[in-house]
Backbone as a ProteinNet text record, in pm:
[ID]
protein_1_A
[PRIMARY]
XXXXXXXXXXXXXXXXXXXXXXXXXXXXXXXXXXXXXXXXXXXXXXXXXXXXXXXXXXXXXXXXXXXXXXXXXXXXXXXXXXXXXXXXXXXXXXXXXXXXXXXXXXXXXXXXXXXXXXXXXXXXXXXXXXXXXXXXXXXXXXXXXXXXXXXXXXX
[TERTIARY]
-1648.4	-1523	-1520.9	-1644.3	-1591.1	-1630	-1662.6	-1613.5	-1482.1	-1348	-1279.3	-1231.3	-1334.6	-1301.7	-1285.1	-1325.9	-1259.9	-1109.5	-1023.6	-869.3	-862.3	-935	-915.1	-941.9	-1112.6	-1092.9	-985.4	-982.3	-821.8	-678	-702.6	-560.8	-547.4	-724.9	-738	-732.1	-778.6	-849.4	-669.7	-573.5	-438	-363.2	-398.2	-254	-338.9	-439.4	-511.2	-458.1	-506.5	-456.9	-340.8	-238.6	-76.8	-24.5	-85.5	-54.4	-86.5	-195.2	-238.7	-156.4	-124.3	-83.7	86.5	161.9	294.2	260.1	184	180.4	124.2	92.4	84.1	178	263.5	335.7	525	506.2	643.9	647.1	717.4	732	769	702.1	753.4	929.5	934.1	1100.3	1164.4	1124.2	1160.8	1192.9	1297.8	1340.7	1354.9	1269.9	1342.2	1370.8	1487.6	1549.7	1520.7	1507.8	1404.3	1528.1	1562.6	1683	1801.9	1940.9	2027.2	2024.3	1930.3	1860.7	1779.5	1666.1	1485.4	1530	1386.5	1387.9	1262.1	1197.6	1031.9	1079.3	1020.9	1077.9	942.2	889	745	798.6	743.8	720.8	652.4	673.2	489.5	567.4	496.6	561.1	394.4	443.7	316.7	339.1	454.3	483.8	389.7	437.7	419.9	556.9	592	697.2	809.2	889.7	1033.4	1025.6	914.3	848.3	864.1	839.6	846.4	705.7	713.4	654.8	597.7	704.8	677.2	679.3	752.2	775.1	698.7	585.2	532.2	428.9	405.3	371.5	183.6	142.6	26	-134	-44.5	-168.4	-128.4	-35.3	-21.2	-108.9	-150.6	-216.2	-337	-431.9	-546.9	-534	-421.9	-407.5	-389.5	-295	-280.5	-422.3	-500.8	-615.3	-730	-731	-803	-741	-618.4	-550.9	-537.6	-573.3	-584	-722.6	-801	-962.1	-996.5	-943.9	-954.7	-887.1	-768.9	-701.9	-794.2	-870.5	-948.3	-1053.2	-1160.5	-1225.8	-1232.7	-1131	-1083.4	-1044.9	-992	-943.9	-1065.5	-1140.4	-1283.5	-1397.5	-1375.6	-1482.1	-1414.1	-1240.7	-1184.7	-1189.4	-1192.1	-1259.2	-1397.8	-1498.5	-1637.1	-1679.5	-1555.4	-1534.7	-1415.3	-1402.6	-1328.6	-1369.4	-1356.9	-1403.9	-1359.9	-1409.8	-1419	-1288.5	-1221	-1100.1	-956.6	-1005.4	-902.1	-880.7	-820.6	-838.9	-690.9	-557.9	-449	-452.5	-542.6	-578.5	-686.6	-755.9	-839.4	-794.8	-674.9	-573.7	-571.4	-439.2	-370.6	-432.3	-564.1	-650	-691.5	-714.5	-800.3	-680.1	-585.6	-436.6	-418.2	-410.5	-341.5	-474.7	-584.6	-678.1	-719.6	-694.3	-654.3	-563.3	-412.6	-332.8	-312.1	-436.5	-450.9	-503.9	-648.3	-736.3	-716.3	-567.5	-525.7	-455.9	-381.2	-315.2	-363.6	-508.1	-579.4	-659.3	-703.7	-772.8	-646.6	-524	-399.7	-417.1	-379.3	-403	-537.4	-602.5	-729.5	-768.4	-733.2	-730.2	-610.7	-475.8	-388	-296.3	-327.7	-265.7	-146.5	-123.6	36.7	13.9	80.5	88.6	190.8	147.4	193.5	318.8	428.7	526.3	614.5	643.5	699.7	793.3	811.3	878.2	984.2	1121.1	1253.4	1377.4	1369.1	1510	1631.2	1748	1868.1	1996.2	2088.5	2171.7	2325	2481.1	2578.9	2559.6	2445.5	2432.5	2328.1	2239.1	2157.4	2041.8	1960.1	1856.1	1703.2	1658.1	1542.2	1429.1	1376.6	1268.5	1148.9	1161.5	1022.8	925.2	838.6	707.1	599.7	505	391	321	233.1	132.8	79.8	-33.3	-60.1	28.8	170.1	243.7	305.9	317.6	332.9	241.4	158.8	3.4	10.6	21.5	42.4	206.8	272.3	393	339.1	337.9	280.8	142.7	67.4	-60.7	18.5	82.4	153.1	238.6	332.2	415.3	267.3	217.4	139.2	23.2	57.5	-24.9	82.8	242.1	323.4	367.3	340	357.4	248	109.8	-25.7	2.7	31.2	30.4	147.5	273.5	331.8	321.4	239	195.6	117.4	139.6	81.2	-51.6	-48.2	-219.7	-324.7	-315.1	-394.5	-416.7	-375.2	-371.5	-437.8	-429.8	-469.6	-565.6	-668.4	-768.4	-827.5
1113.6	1119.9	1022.7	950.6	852.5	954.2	1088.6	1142.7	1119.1	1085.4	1063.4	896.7	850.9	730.1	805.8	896.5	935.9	908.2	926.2	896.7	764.7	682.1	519.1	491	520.1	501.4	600.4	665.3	759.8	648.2	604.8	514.2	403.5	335.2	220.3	257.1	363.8	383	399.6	514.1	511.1	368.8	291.2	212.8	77.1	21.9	-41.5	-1.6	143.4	198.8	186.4	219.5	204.4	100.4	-28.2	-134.9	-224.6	-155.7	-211.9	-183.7	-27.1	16.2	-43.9	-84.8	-112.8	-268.2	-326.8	-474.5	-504.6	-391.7	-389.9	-332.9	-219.8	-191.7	-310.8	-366.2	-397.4	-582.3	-653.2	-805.3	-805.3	-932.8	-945.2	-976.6	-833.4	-843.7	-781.7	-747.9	-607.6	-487.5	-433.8	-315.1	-159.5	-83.2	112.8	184.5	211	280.2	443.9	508.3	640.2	756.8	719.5	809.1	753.5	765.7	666.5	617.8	631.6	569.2	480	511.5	449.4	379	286.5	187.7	165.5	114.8	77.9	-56.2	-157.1	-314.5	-375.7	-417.4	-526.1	-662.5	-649.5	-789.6	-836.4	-923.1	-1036	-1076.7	-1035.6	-1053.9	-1145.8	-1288.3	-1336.6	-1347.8	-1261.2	-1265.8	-1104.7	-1141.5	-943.8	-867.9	-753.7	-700.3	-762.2	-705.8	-746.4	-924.5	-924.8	-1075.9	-1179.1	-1139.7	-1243.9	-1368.2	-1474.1	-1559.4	-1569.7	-1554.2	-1557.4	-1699.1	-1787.5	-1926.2	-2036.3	-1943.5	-2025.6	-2160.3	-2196.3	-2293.4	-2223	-2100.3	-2030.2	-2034.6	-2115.3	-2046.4	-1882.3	-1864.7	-1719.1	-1623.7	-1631.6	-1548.7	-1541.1	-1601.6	-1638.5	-1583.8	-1610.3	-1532.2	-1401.5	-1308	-1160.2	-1120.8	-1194.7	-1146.9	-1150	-1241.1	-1188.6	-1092.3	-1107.9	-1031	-854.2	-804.8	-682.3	-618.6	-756.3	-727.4	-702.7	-752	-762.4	-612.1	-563.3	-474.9	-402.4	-366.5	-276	-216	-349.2	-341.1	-231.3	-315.5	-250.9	-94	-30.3	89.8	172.3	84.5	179.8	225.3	97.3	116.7	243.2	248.6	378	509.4	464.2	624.2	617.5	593.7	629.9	671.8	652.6	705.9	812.1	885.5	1002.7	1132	1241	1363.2	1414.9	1515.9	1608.1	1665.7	1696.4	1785.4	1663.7	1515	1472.7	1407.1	1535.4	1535.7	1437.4	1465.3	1418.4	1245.2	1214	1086.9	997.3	1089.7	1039.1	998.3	1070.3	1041.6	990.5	962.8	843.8	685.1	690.3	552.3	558.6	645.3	636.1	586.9	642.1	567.6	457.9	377.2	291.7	203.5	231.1	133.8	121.6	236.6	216.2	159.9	170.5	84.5	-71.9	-97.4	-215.3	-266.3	-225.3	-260.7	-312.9	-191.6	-234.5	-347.4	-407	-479.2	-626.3	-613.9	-744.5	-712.9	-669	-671.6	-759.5	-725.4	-803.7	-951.9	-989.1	-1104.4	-1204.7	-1111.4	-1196.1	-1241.4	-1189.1	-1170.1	-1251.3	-1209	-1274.8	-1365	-1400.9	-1434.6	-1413	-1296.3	-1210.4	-1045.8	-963.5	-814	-771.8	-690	-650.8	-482.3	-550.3	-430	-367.1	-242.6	-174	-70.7	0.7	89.6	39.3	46.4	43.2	106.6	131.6	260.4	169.5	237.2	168.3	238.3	183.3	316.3	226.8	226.3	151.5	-68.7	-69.1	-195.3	-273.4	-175.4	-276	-161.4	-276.6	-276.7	-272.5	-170.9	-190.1	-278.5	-357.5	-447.5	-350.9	-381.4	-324.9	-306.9	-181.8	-176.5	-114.8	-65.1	-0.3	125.2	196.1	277.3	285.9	80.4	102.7	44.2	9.1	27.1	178.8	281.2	383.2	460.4	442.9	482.5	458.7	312.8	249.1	292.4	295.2	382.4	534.3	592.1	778.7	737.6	666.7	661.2	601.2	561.4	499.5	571.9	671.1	768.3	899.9	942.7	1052.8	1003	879.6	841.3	843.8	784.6	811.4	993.1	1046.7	1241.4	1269.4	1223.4	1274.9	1216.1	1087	1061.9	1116.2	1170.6	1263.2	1437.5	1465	1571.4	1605.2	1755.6	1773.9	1704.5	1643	1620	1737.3	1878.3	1978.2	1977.9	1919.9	1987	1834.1	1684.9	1599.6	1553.2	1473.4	1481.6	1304.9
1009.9	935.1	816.9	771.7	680	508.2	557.2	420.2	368.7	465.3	420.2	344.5	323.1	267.3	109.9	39.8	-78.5	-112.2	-16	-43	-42	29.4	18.2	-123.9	-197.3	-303.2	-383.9	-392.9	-499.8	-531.8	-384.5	-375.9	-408.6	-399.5	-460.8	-647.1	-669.6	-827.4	-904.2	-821.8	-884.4	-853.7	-763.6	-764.9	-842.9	-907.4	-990.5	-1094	-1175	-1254.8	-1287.5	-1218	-1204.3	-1236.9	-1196.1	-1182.3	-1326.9	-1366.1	-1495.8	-1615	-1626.9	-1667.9	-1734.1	-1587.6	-1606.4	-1628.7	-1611.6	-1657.3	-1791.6	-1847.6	-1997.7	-2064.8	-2014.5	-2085.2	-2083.8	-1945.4	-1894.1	-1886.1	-1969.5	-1949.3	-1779.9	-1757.7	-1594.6	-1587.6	-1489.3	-1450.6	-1559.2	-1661.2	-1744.2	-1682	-1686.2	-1607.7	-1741.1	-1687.2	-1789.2	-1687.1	-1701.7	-1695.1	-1637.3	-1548.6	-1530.7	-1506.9	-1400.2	-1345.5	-1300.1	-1277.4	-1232.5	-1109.7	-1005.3	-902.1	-919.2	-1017.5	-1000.9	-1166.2	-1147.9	-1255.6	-1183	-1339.7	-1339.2	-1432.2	-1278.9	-1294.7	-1244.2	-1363.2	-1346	-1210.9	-1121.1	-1017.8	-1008.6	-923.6	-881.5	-717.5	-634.6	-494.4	-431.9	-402.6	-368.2	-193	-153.6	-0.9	67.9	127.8	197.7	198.9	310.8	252	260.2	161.5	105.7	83	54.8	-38.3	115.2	240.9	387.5	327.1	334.9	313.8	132.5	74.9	-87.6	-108.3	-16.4	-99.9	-21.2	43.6	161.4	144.9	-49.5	-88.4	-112.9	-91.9	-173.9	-32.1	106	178.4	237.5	179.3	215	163.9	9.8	-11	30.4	72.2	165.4	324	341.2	492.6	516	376.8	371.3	320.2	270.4	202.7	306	463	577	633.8	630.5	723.6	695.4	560.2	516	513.5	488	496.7	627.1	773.6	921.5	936.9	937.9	951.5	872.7	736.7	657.3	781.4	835.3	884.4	991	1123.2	1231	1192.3	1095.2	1056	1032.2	939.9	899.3	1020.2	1116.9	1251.1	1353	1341	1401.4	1311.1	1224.8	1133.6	1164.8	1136.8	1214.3	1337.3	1447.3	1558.3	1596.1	1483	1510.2	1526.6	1596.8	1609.8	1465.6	1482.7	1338	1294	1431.2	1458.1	1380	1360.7	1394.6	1209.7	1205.4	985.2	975.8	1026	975	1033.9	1168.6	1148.9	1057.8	1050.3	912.1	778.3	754.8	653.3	620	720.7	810.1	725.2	810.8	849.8	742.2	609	432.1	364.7	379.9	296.7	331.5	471.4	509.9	461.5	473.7	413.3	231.6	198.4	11.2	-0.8	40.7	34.6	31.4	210.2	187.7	77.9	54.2	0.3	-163.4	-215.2	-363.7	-340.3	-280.6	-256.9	-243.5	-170.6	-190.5	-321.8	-398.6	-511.5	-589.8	-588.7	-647.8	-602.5	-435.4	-456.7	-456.9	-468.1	-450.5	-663.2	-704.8	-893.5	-914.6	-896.1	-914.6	-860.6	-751.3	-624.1	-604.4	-644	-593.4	-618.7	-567.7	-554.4	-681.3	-790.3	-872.7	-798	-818.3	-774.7	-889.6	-926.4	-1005.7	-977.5	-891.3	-832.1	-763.7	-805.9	-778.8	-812	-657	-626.4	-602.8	-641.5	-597.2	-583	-493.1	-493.1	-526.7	-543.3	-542.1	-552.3	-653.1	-675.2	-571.4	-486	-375.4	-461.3	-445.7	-488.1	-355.2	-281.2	-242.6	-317.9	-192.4	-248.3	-341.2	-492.7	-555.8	-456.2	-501	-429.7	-540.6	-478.4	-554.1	-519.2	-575.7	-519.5	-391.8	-388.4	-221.3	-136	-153.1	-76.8	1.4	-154.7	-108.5	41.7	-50.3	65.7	214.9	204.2	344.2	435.9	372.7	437	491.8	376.8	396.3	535.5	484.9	606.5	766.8	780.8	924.8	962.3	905.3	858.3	976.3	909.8	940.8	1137.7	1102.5	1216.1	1331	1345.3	1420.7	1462	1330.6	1362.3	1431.5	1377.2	1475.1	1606.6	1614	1819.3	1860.8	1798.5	1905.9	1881.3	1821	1888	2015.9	2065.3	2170.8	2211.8	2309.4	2363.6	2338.1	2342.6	2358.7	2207.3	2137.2	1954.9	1880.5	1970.8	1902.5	1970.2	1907.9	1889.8	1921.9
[MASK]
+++++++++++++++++++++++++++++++++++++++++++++++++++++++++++++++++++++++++++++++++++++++++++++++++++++++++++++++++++++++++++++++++++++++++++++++++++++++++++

């Protein structure tokens, strides 16, 4: 199954891309305007999600940066041990590891996660996110639908 490491790189190659992209076009914390929900708002989140240990004085980024590379690992050794049959966990385990994987290329370069994507609805604002944030949601997302399907159908 590690043909499917193609989506890991895709996810690493768009959310790099993505990321470059809005940090050239967008001053940090510059917000446009998209739809009366969404706004594309340059961040720098040197925490994990919803910025948990952002002000933790900078051994944080050293610790998400084993801690995504360990979790990479462990994910890639369960994709090499998957049957053939078991495509929507293969996914799963290529997103959630592109995801990671863009995410430390961020702090390991910048020592913070470049976030741009923000929805909001009556004045609250969801915490910005990104591409391999997206990824990593959709990949954990598809891995909770694959383990409750039937036993006879999963794999």
């Amino acid at each position: 199954m590690m043909k499917w490491l193609w989506l890991t790189a895709l996810v690493i190659v768009l959310d790099q891309a993505s990321k470059w992209l809005m940090s050239a076009w967008l001053d940090l914390y510059q917000s446009v305007a998209v739809l009366p929900f969404f706004n594309l708002t340059l961040a720098h989140n040197s925490g994990a999600a919803f910025s948990f240990l952002a002000n933790a004085g900078g051994w944080q980024r050293w610790f998400f940066i084993v801690l995504a590379l360990t979790v990479s690992l462990v994910l890639l050794i369960w994709l090499s041990r998957l049957k053939a049959s078991a495509r929507m966990e293969a996914a799963a385990l290529s997103l959630i590891m592109g995801g990671a994987l863009g995410n430390v290329i961020d702090r390991f370069i910048h020592g913070y996660v470049v976030d741009f994507l923000d929805f909001h609805a009556a004045g609250y604002h969801w915490p910005a996110f990104n591409v391999a944030d997206m990824a990593i949601f959709i990949g954990a997302a598809l891995l909770i639908i694959d383990s409750l399907r039937k036993p006879s159908e999963h794999s």
